[in-house]
C-alpha positions, 0 to 999 in steps of 0.5 A: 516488504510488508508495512507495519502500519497504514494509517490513512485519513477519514477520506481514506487517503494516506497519511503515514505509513511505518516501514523497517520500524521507521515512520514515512510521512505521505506529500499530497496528489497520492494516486489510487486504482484497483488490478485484478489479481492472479488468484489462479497463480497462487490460490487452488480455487476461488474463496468463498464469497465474504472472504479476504481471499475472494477478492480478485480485486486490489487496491495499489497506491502510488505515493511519495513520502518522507521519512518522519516529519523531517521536511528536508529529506529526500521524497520517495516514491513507493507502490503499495499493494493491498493484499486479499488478507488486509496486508500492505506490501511495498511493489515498488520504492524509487527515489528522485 
């Protein structure tokens, strides 16, 4: 699933993100880390340096968040996987 918007802090850390059209507010203690891409599996050959398509890199974050501000729904945890294009796209989405 692709997210609408990402909006993260001056720190870069998440703050909300929109999904399906609804807004997911992020709890504190998001966790950062980068994989290393397949891009052999879905890319003929390496992109030019510079380009959204030669990073073999990307970043995932794995976050809870609640829907809105509504401090009693239920947290869910998601993965969120940048793309080489600057696209987020949920990997995973778990609730308690």
């Amino acid at each position: 699933m692709r997210i609408e918007s990402f909006t993260t802090s001056e720190e870069g850390v998440p703050v909300s993100f929109v999904l399906d059209g609804h807004t997911w507010t992020v709890l504190p203690d998001a966790v950062r880390w980068f994989e290393r891409r397949a891009w052999w599996e879905t890319d003929q050959r390496m992109g030019r340096p510079g380009s959204g398509s030669a990073r073999i890199d990307v970043e995932v974050w794995r976050l809870q968040a609640r829907l809105g501000t509504n401090q009693e729904s239920e947290p869910v945890t998601f993965e969120i996987v940048a793309t080489p294009d600057g696209d987020r796209l949920v990997r995973s989405r778990t609730t308690s």
